[in-house]
C-alpha positions as MATLAB code, in Angstrom:
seq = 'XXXXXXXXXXXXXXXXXXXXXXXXXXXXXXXXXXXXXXXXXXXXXXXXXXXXXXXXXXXXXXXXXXXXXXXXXXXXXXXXXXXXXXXXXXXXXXXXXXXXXXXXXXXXXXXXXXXXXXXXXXXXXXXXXXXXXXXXXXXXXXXXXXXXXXXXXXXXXXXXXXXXXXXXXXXXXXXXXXXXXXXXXXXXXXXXXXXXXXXXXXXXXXXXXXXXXXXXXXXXXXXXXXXXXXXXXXXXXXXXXXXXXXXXXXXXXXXXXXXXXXXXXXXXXXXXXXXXXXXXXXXXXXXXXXXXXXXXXXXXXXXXXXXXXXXXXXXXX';
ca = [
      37.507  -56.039   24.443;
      35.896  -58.840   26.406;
      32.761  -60.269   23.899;
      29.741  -61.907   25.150;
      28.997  -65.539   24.786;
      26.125  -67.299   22.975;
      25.644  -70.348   21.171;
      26.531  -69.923   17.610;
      25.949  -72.798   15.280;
      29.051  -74.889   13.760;
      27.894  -75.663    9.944;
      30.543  -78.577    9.610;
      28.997  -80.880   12.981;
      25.596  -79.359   12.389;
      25.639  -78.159   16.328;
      25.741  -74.976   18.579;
      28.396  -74.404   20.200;
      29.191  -71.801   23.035;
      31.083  -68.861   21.846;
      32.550  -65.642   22.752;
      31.267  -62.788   20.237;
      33.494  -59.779   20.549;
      31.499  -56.319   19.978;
      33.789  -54.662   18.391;
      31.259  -54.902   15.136;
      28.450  -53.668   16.943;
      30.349  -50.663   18.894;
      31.896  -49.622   15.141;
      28.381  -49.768   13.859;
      27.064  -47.477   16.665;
      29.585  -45.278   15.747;
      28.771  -45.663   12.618;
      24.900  -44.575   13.055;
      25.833  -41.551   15.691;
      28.810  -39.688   13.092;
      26.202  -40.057   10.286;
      23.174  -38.517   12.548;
      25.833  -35.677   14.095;
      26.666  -35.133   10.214;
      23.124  -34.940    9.086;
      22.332  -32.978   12.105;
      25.212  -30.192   11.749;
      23.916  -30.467    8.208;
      20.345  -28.994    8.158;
      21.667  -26.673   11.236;
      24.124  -24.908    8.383;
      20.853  -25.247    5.695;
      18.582  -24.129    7.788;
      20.237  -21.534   10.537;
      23.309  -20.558    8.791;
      22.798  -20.288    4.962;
      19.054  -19.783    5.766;
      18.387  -21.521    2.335;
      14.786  -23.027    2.142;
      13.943  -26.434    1.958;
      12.710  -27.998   -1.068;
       8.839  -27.555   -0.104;
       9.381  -24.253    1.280;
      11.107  -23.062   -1.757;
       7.637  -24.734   -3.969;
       5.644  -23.039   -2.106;
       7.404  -19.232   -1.805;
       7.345  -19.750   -5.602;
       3.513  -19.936   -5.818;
       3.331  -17.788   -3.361;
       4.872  -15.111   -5.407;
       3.150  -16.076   -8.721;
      -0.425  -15.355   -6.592;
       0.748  -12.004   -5.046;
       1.414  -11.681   -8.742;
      -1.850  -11.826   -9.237;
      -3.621  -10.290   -6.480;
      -0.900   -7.469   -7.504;
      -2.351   -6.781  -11.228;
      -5.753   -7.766  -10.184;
      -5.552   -4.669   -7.709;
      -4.035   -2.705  -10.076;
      -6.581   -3.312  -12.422;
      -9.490   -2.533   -9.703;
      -7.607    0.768   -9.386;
      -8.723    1.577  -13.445;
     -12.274    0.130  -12.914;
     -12.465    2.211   -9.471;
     -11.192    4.781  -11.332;
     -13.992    4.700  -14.162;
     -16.579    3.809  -11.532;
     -16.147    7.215   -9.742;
     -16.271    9.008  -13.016;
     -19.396    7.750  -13.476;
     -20.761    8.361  -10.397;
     -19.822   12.145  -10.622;
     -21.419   12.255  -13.677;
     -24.727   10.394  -12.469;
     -24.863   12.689   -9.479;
     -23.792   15.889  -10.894;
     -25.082   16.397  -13.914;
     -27.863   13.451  -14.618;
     -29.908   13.965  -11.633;
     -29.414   17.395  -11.568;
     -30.970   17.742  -15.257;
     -33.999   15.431  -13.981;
     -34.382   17.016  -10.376;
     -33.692   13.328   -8.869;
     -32.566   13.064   -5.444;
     -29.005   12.618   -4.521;
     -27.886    8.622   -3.628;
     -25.485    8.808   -0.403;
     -22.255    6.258   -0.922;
     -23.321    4.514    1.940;
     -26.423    3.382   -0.083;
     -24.307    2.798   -3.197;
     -22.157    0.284   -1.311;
     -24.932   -0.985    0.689;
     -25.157   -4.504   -0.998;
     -21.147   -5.009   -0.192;
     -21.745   -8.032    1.781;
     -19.626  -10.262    4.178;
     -16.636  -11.798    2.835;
     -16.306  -15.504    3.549;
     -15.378  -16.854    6.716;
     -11.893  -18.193    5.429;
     -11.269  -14.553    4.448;
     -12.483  -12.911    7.589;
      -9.931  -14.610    9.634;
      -7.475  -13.569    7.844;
      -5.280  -10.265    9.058;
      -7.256   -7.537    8.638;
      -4.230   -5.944    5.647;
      -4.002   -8.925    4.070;
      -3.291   -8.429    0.282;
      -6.171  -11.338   -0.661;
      -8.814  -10.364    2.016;
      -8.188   -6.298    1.050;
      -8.670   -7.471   -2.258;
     -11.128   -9.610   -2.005;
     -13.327   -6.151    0.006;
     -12.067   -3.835   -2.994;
     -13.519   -6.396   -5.236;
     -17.273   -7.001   -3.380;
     -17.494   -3.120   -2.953;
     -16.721   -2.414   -6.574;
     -19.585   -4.862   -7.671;
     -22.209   -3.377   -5.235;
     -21.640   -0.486   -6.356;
     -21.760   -1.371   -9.824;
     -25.088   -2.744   -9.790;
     -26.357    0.396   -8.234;
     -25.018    2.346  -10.938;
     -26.961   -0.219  -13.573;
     -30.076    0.073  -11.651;
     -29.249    3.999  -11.240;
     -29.071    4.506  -15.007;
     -31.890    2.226  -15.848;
     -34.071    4.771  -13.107;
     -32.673    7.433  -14.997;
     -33.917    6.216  -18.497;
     -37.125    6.050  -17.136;
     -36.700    9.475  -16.081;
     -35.628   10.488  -19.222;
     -38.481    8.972  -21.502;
     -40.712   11.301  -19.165;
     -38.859   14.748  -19.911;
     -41.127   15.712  -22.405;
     -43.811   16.357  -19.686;
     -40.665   18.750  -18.181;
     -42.251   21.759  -19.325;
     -45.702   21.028  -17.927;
     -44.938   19.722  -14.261;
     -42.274   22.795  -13.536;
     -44.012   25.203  -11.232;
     -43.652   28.086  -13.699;
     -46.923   30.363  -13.162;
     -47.920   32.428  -10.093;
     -50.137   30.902   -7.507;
     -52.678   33.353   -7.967;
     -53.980   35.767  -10.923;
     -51.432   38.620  -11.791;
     -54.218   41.295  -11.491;
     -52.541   43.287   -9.667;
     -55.180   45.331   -7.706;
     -56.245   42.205   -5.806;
     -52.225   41.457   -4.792;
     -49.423   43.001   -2.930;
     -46.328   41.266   -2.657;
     -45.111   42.100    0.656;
     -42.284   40.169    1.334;
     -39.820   38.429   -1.245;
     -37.692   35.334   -1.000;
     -34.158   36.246    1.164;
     -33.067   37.508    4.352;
     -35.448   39.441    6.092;
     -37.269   40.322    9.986;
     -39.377   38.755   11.199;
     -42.827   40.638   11.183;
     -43.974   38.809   14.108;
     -40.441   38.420   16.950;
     -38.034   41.159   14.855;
     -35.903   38.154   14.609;
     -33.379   38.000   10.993;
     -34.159   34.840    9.588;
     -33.961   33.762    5.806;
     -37.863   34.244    4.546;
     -38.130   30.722    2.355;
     -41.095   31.923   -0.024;
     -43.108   34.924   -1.355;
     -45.699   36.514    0.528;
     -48.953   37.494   -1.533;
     -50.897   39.968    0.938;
     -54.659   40.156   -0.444;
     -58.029   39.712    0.749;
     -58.886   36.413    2.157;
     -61.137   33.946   -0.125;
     -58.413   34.300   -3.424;
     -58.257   31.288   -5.641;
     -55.287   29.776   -5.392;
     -53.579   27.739   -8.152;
     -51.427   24.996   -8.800;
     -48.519   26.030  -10.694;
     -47.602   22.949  -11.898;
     -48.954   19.310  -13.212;
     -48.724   17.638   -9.907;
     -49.536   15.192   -7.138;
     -51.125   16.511   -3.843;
     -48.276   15.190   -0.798;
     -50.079   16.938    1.817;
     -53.075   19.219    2.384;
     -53.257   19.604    6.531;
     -52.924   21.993    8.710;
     -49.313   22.775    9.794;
     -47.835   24.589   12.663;
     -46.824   27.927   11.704;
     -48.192   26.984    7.359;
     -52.088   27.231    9.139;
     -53.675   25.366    6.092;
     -51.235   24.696    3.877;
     -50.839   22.564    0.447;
     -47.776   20.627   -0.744;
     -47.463   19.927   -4.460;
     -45.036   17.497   -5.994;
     -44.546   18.172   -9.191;
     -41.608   15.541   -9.983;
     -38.126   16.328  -11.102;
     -36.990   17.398   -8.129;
     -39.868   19.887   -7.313;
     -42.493   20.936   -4.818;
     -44.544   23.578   -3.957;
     -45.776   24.770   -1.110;
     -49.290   27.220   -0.542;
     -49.889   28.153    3.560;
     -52.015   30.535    5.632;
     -55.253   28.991    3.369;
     -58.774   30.135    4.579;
     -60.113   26.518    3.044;
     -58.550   23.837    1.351;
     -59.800   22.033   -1.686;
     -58.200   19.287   -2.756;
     -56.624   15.540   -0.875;
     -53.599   13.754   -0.411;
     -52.914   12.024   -3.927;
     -55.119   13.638   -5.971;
     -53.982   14.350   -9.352;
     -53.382   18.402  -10.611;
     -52.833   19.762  -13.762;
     -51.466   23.097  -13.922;
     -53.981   26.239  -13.144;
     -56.089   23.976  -10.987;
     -57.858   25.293   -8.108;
     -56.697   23.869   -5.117;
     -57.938   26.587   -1.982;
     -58.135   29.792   -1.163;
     -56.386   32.383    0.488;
     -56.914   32.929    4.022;
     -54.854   33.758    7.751;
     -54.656   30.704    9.261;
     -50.927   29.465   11.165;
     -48.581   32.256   12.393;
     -49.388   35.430   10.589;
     -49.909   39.098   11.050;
     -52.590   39.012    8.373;
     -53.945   37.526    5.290;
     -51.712   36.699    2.988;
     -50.508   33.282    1.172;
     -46.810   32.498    1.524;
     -45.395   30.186   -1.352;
     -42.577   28.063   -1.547;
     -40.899   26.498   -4.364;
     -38.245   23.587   -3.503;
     -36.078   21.704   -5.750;
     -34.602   18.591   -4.231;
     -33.787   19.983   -0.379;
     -33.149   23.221   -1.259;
     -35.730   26.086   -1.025;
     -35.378   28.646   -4.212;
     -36.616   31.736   -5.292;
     -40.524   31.026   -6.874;
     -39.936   34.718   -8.333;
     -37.143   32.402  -10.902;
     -40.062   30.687  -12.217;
     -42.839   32.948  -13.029;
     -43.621   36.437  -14.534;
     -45.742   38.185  -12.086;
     -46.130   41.355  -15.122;
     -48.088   39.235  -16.838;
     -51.595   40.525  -17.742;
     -54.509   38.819  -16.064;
     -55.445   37.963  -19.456;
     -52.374   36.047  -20.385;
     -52.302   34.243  -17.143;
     -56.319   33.002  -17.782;
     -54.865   31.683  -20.646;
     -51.800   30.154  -19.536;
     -54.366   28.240  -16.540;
     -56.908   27.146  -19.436;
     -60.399   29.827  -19.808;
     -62.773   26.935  -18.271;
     -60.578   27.345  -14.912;
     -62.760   30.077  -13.389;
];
């Protein structure tokens, strides 16, 4: 092959001279350079594409990748215990602790209310990501964690009141058990309505007497409302804590105000026809929580009149 000339210079006259270079050297070495990079080239296709083994970083990083799902593996399994416990002790708080104490009922949706947002880092990832489901498992178990502290610690307040239990329970009747200025004329249940015919559960007891009876509270108490209601007439709610209330309606006058303090056997109206009745009479309602239940469960109408003066305190007139 034909080389190129250039002036190359002679190191025994100390001058260039013109002469022709052939390229065999440089062709060789371009061969040289392409075989190696075909080589290297067939090489990672067989790494990659054919063995499908993992490069060095890739393999560093599956590693820690494992050793973290790992991790995100026990930590789930250990908020499956701690959820576990968590619901027990729920149960028990709703079921039996605020039933004993006549506390309202907490939905879950309150109990997880303080969940929060995870992080933006987490929120883009997918939505069944192991971390981000994890992370959610974990801010929902601490919410409602909390709740439960704060639960029990309103509970133990609850509980260091019990002893005034006995007192606040509506467990007398509304009026005096003298039974020749009383009828009961209607009981709590299922019954027809006097007025339309209509069956329809009857929520109270109905006391039929003359109008102008005292009427009693039949429980410590604070007043909730004393107004005039549509269908109640005059009425009287009572809430006696614990989970209770009473309720006195169809009142000819009322004598007491919103917030005002009761102790049981206080005079709080009398009886009268006002709201939707047929005739004088006081209808009485007991509730516990949401739930109306029958007042005849917590009182003993066979009382004498002088056992019930007694019960209600002889300076209560």
């Amino acid at each position: 092959m034909k080389g190129r000339k250039r002036y190359v210079l002679n190191r025994d006259t100390l001058r260039y001279e013109m002469r022709e270079v052939s390229q065999h050297r440089f062709v060789k070495a371009l061969a040289t350079f392409l075989a190696a990079a075909l080589i290297f080239a067939l090489y990672v296709w067989l790494y990659l594409y054919v063995f499908r083994l993992d490069t060095p970083r890739t393999a560093i990083l599956k590693r820690q990748n494992a050793r973290w799902v790992s991790r995100i593996e026990m930590m789930s399994s250990r908020l499956d215990n701690d959820e576990a416990v968590l619901e027990a002790l729920i149960a028990r708080d709703e079921r039996v602790y605020r039933q004993v104490f006549g506390m309202d009922s907490v939905s879950v949706e309150r109990r997880y209310a303080a969940a929060g947002v995870l992080p933006g880092d987490m929120l883009a990832m997918p939505l069944y990501d192991p971390l981000r489901r994890t992370a959610a498992r974990l801010g929902r178990l601490m919410s409602a964690s909390a709740f439960q502290d704060s639960s029990y610690t309103e509970i133990s307040a609850m509980q260091k009141k019990a002893g005034e239990l006995a007192t606040h329970i509506p467990a007398i009747p509304p009026l005096n058990t003298d039974k020749s200025t009383y009828k009961l004329s209607s009981p709590f249940g299922y019954r027809s309505d006097p007025i339309n015919g209509a069956a329809k559960q009857h929520t109270g007891m109905d006391f039929a007497c003359r109008p102008g009876n005292i009427v009693r509270a039949t429980g410590d108490g604070v007043v909730e409302k004393a107004e005039f209601e549509t269908g109640y007439g005059n009425s009287i709610v009572i809430y006696h804590g614990f989970g209770y209330r009473t309720r006195y309606a169809h009142l000819s006058r009322i004598d007491v105000e919103p917030g005002q303090v009761l102790v049981r056997g206080d005079k709080i109206g009398a009886t009268g026809s006002s709201g939707r009745v047929t005739g004088p009479h006081l209808h009485y309602e007991v509730l516990y929580g949401r739930e109306f239940v029958n007042p005849a469960d917590y009182m003993d109408l066979d009382m004498s009149p002088k056992e019930y003066m007694a019960l209600v305190g002889g300076n209560k007139k």
